[in-house]
C-alpha positions as CSV (number, residue, x, y, z in Angstrom):
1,X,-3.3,-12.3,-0.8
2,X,0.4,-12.8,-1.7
3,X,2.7,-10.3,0.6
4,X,5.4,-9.2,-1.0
5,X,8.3,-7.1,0.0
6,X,9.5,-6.7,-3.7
7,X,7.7,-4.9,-6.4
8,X,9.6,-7.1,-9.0
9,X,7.6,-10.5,-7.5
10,X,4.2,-9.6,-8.5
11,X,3.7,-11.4,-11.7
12,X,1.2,-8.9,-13.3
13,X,2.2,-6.4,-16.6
14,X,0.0,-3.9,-14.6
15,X,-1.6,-3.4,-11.3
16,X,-4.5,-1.0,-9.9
17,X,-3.1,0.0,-6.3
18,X,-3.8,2.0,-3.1
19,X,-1.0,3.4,-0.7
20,X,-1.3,4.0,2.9
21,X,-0.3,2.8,6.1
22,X,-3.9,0.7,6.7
23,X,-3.5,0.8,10.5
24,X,-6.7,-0.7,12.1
25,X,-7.9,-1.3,7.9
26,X,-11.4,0.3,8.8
27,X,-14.3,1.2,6.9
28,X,-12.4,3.6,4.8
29,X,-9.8,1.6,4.5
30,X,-12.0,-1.1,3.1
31,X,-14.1,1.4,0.5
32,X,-11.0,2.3,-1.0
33,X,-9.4,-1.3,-1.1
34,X,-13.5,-2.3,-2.7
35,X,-13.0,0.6,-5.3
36,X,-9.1,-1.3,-6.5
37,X,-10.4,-4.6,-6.8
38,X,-13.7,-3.0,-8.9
39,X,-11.2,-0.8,-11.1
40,X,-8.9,-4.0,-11.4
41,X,-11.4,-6.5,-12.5
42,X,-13.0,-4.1,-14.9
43,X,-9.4,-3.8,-16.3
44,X,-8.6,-7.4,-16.2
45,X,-5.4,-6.0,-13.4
46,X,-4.1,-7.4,-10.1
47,X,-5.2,-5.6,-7.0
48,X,-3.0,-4.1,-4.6
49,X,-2.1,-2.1,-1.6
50,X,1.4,-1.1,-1.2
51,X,1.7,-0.2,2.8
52,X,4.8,0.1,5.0
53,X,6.1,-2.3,7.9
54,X,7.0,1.0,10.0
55,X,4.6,3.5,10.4
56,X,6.0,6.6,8.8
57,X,5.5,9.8,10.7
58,X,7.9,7.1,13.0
59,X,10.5,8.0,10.5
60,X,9.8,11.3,9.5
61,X,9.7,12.0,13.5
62,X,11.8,9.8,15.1
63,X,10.5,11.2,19.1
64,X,7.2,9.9,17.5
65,X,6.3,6.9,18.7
66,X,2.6,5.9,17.3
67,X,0.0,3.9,19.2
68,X,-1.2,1.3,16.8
69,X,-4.5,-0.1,16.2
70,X,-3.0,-3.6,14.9
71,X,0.2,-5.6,15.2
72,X,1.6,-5.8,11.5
73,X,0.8,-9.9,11.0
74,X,-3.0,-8.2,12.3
75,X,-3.1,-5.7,9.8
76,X,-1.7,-8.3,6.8
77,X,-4.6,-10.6,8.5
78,X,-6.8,-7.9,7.4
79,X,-5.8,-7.2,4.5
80,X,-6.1,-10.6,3.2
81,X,-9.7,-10.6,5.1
82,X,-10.0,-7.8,1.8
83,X,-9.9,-10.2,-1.0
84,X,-7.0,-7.9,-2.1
85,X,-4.4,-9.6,-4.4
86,X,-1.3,-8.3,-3.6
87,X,-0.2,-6.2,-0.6
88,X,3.0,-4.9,-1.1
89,X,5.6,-3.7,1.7
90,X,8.1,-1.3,1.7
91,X,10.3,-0.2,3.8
92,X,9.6,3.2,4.7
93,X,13.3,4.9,5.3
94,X,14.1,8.3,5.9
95,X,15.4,8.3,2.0
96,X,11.9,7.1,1.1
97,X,10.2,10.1,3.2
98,X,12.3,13.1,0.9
99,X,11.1,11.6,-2.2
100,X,8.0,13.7,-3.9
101,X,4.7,11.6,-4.2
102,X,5.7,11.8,-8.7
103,X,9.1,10.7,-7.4
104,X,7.8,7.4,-5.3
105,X,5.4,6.6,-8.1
106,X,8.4,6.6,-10.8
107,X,10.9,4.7,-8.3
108,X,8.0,2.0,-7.7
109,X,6.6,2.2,-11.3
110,X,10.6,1.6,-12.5
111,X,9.4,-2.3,-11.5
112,X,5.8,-2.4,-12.3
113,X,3.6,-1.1,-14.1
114,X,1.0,1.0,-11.6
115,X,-2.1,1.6,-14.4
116,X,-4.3,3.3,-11.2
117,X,-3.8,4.9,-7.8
118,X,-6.3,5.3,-5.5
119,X,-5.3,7.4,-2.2
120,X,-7.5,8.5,0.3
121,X,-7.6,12.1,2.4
122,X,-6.3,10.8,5.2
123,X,-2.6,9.9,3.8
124,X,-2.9,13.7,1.6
């Protein structure tokens, strides 16, 4: 897994990605990151997750001070544990947080192209 802090970098016309914050990257975690790599390979696409370095209800509520499961080198252990191609890692900024979900998509899609999305409950 290449970890990347800069959509332009991955080297892919089009990728199939998840979003979320993958703290602990559990068994849901893992289904969903299983169901990318299927719909990539089917479509010949990188896989990817595209997480955050700071948790973002840490942002959003600043008093907020969340108990995490995994350090972040941990969770990008993890990840790579996944077979996952890519994980991706923005910074999640209080900017960031006022965008729509359409609106993160087009600012993120601006750089690559992102062919399938797959988000779980949880992050809804």
């Amino acid at each position: 897994m290449r970890i990347l802090r800069d959509p332009s970098e991955i080297d892919y016309k089009g990728i199939v990605a998840t979003i979320g914050f993958f703290d602990g990257v559990h068994v849901g975690h893992r289904y969903l990151i299983d169901e990318v790599k299927a719909a990539a390979a089917k479509r010949g696409l990188a896989s990817a997750v595209i997480t955050f370095a700071t948790h973002p209800r840490a942002v959003v509520h600043p008093a907020f001070q969340p108990r995490l499961l995994n350090s972040f080198a941990d969770k990008m252990r993890l990840l790579g544990e996944t077979g996952i191609d890519y994980a991706l890692v923005l910074d999640f900024t209080e900017a960031l947080s006022l965008l729509t979900a359409a609106e993160f998509l087009q600012t993120v899609a601006v750089i690559i192209t992102i062919l399938s999305v797959t988000v779980s409950l949880q992050s809804m």
